[in-house]
N, C-alpha and C positions, 0 to 999 in steps of 0.2 A: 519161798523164793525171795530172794534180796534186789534191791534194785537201786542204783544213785537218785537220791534228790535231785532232781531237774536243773534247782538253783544252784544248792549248796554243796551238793554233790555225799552227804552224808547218806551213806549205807541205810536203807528202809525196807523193813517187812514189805513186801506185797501179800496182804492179807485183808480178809473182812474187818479183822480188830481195828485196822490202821485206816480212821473215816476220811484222814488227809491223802491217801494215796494217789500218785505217786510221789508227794512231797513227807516231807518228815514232819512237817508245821504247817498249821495256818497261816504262818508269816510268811515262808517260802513260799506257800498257793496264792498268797496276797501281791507278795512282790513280780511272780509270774503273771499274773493278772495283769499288773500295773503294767509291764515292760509289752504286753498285747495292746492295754488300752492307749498306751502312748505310740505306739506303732514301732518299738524296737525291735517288734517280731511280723515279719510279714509272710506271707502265701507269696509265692510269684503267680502270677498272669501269664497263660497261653502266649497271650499279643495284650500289649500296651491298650488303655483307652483313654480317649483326649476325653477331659471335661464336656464337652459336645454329648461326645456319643454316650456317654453316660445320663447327663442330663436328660436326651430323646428318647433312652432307652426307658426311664422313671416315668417323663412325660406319657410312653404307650402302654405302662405297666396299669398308669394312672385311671389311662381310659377306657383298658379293657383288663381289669385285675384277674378274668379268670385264665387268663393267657397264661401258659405252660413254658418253659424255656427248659 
């Protein structure tokens, strides 16, 4: 099966052979990474949360870590 590079859009095996899969290179896996760790790839949120409710929510994770969410 063939698939586009994520990045570069170069035609790729999907195979075991291919250890970069689903990218064609280490550099496209790397440049994909980067574009996540700078935040030009985001998940949306349900509902928005204000710095607050994040903060309180750390602060109770803090105090009771075996808590389940």
């Amino acid at each position: 099966m063939q698939v586009d590079c994520p990045t570069c859009k170069t035609p790729v095996e999907w195979s075991e052979s291919n250890p970069h899969r689903p990218f064609c290179s280490d550099r496209c896996r790397l440049i994909d990474l980067g574009a996540w760790a700078s935040e030009d790839y985001r998940i949306p949120s349900a509902q928005p949360v204000s710095e607050d409710e994040l903060l309180e929510s750390l602060h109770q994770q803090d105090q009771d870590p075996d808590q389940t969410h």
